[in-house]
C-alpha positions as CSV (number, residue, x, y, z in Angstrom):
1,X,17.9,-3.3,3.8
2,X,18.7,-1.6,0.2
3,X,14.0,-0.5,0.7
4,X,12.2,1.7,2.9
5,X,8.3,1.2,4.5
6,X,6.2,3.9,4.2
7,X,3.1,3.8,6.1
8,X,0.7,5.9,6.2
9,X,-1.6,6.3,9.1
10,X,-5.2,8.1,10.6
11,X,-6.4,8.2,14.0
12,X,-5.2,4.2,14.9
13,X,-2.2,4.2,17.1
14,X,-3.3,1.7,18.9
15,X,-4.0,-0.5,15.7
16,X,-0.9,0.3,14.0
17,X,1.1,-0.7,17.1
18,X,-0.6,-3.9,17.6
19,X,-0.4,-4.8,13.9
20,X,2.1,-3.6,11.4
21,X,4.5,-2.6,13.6
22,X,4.0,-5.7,15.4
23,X,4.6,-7.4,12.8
24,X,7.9,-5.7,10.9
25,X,9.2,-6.4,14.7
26,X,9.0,-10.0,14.5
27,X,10.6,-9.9,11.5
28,X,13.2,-7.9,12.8
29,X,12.7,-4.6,10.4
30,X,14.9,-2.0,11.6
31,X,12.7,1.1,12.9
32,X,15.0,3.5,11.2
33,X,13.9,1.8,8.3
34,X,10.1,2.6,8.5
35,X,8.5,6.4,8.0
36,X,5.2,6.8,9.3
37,X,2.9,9.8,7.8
38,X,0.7,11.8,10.0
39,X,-1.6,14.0,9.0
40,X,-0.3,16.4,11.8
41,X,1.0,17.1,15.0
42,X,-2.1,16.2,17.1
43,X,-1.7,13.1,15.6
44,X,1.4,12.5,16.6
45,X,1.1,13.6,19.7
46,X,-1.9,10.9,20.1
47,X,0.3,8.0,18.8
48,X,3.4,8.3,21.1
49,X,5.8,6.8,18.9
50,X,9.4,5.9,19.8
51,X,11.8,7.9,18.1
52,X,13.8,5.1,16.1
53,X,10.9,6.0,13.8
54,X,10.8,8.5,10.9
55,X,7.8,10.0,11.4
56,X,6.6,12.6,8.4
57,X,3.8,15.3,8.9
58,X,2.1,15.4,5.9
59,X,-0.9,18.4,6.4
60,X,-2.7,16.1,3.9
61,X,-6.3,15.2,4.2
62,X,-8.1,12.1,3.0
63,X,-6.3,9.0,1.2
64,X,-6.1,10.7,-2.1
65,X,-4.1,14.1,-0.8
66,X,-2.7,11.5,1.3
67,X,-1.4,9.4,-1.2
68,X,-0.5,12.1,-3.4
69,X,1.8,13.1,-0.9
70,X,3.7,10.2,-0.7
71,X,4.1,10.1,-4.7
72,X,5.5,13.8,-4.2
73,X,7.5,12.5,-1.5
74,X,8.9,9.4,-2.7
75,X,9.8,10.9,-6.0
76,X,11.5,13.9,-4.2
77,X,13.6,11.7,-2.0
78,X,16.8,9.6,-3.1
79,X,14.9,6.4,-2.9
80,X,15.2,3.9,-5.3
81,X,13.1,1.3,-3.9
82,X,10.3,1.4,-1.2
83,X,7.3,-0.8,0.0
84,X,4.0,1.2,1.0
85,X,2.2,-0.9,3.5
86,X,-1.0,-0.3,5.5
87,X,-1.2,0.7,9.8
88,X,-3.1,-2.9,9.7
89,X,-1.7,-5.8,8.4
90,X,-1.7,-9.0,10.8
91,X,0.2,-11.4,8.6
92,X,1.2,-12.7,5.3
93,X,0.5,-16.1,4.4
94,X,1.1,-18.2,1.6
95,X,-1.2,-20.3,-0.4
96,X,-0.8,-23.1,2.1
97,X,-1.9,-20.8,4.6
98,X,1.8,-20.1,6.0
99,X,3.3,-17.0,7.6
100,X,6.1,-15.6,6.0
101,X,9.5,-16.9,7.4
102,X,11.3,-13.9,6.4
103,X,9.8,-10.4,5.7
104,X,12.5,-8.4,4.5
105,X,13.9,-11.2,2.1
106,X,10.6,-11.7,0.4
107,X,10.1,-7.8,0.1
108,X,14.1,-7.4,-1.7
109,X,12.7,-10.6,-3.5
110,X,9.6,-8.9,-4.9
111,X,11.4,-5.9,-5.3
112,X,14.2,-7.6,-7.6
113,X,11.5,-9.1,-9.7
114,X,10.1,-5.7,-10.3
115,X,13.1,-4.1,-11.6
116,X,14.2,-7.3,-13.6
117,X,10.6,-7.5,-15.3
118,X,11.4,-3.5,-15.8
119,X,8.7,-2.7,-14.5
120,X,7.6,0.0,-11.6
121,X,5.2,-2.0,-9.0
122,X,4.3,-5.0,-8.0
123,X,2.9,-7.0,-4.9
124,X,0.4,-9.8,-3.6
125,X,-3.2,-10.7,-3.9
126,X,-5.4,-9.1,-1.3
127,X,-6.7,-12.1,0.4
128,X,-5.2,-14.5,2.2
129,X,-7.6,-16.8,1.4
130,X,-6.9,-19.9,-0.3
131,X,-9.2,-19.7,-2.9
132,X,-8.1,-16.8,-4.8
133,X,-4.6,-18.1,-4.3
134,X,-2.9,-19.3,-7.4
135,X,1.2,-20.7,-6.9
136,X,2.2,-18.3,-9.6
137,X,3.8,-14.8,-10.8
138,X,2.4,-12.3,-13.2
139,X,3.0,-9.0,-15.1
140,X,-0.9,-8.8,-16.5
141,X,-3.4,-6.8,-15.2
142,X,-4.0,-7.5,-11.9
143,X,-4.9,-5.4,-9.0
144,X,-2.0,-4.1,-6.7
145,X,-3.6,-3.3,-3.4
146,X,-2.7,-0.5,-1.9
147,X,-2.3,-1.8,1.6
148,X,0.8,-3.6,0.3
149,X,2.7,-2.2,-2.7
150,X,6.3,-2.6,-3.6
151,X,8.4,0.0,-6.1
152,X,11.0,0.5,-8.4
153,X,11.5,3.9,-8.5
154,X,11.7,5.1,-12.2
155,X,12.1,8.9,-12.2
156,X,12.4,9.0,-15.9
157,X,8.9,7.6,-16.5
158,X,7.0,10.5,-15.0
159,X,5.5,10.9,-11.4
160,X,2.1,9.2,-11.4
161,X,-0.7,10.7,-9.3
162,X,-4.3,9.5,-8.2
163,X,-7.7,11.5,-8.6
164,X,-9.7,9.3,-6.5
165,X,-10.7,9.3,-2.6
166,X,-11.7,5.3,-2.9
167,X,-10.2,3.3,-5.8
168,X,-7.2,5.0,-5.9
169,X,-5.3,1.8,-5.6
170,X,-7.4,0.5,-9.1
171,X,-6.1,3.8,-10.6
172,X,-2.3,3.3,-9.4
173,X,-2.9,-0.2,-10.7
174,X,-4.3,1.1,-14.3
175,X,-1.7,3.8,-14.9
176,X,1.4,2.2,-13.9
177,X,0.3,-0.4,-16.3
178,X,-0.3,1.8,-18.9
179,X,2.8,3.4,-18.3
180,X,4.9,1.0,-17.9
181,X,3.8,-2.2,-19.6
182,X,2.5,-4.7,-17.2
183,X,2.8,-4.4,-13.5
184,X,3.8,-7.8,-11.1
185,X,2.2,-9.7,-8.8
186,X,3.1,-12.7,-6.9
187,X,-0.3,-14.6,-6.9
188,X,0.7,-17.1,-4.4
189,X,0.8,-14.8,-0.9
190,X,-1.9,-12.6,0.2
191,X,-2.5,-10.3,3.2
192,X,-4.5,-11.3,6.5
193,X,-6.4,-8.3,7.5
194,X,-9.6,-6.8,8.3
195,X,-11.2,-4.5,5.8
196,X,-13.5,-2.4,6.2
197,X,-12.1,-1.3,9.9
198,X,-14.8,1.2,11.0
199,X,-11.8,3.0,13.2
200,X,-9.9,5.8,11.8
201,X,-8.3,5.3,8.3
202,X,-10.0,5.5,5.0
203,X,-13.7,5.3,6.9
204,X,-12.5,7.4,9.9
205,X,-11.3,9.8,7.0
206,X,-14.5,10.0,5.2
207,X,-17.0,10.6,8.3
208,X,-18.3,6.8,8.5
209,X,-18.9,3.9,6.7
210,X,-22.1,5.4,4.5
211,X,-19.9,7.6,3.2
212,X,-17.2,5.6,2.8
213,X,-19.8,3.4,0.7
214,X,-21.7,6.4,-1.1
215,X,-18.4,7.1,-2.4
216,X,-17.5,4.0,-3.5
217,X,-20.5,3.6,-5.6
218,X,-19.8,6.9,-7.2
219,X,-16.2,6.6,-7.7
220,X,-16.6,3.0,-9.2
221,X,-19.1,4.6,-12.1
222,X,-15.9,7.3,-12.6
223,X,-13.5,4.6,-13.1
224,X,-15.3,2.5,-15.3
225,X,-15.9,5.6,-17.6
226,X,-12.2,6.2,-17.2
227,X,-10.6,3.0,-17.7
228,X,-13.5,1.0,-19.9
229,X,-11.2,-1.3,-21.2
230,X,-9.4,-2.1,-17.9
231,X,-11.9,-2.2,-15.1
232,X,-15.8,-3.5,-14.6
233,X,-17.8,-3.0,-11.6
C-alpha cells in the first residue's frame, strides 16, 4: 500500500471494532497500515487495541482540535498520500447497491485521480443511497465528507486548517477548492453508515445531541456568511 488510514476515534471501541476495522479486515488492510487517534491514554486503555496498530495520542478535544491535529500531523509526517476515514463505516457500495470488491485498489485508484487532476482531495458521495447516486467523476464543488476523505499531500500549497466544531468537513471542502482549483469526487459510490450515532464521537464530544444540533444551526449561519458564494443552508 503506497497510503495510510487515519482514523480518528471518541469513546466507541466497541463500534470502531465492529465497523471500520471490521471492515479494512475483510479487505485485507494491513494493521500497520492504519493509525488510530485517541484523545488520550484512558482512551486507550478503554479500547484494547492490538498492537499491529499505530495508535496516536492526540490531547485534542472536540472534532475541530481534533481534526486540526491531524492536518498538523499529516503535514509534519513524510506522507504523501493518506485516506481519513471515520470509527463507523459498515460498507461501500456502488450505485447498483454493490460492496466494494477491493478496498485498497479503489482507494490507490481515487488517490491516482487526485494527483492526476492536480488536485489535493477527493472522495465519494455520502449516501449510499441510490438516489443521489450518479455513475460519474467530478472536480466541481461538491461536498467531500469527512468520514471518508482521500489526499494528495501538497506541502507547497500551504497547510489548510478548520475553525468549525460541526461543518468542518464543508470548510475542508470550500478551502481546498479554493486553494486548489476544484476538488474530486467519484459520484458513483457512497458510504453505508449511520449518522447521527448518539454514542461517543462528534455527539458524545459535544455533551448530546441538542448540542450537537444547537451548534449546527449556529455554525451553518457562520458558514454561509463565510463562504456566500459556495454554500446555502
Amino acid at each position: 500500500m503506497d497510503f495510510k488510514i487515519l482514523i480518528p476515534s471518541y469513546d466507541r471501541a466497541a463500534i470502531l471494532k465492529k465497523k471500520t476495522l471490521a471492515l479494512l479486515e475483510r479487505h485485507n488492510v494491513p494493521k500497520n497500515n492504519i493509525y488510530i487517534f485517541l484523545q488520550d491514554t484512558e482512551q486507550l486503555e478503554n479500547y484494547q487495541l492490538d498492537e499491529e496498530y499505530n495508535v496516536i495520542i492526540t490531547g485534542a478535544e472536540g472534532i475541530e482540535d481534533t481534526r486540526n491535529y491531524l492536518q498538523d500531523w499529516v503535514y509534519s509526517s513524510d506522507l504523501n498520500r493518506a485516506l481519513h476515514i471515520d470509527d463507523d463505516i459498515l460498507n461501500i457500495t456502488d450505485i447498483e447497491g454493490k460492496s466494494l470488491e477491493n478496498f485498497i485498489e479503489f482507494t490507490k485508484e481515487l488517490l491516482n485521480d487526485i494527483d492526476k487532476a492536480g488536485l489535493g482531495i477527493g472522495g465519494i458521495c455520502a449516501y449510499s443511497n441510490k438516489f443521489y447516486l450518479k455513475d460519474t467523476t467530478s472536480t466541481s464543488l461538491k461536498y467531500i465528507i469527512g468520514a471518508f476523505r482521500a489526499e494528495i499531500v501538497r506541502r507547497d500549497r500551504g497547510l489548510i486548517k478548520c475553525s468549525f466544531d460541526h461543518f468542518e468537513d464543508v470548510q475542508f471542502t470550500c478551502e481546498y477548492f479554493k486553494r486548489d482549483g476544484g476538488v474530486y469526487r467519484k459520484n458513483g459510490y457512497g458510504l453505508k453508515t449511520l449518522y447521527f450515532n448518539p454514542n461517543g464521537g462528534i455527539i458524545g464530544s459535544m455533551g448530546g445531541l441538542n448540542e450537537r444540533q444547537r451548534a449546527m444551526d449556529m455554525n451553518s449561519k457562520a458558514m454561509v456568511h463565510l463562504y456566500p458564494n459556495m454554500v446555502r443552508i
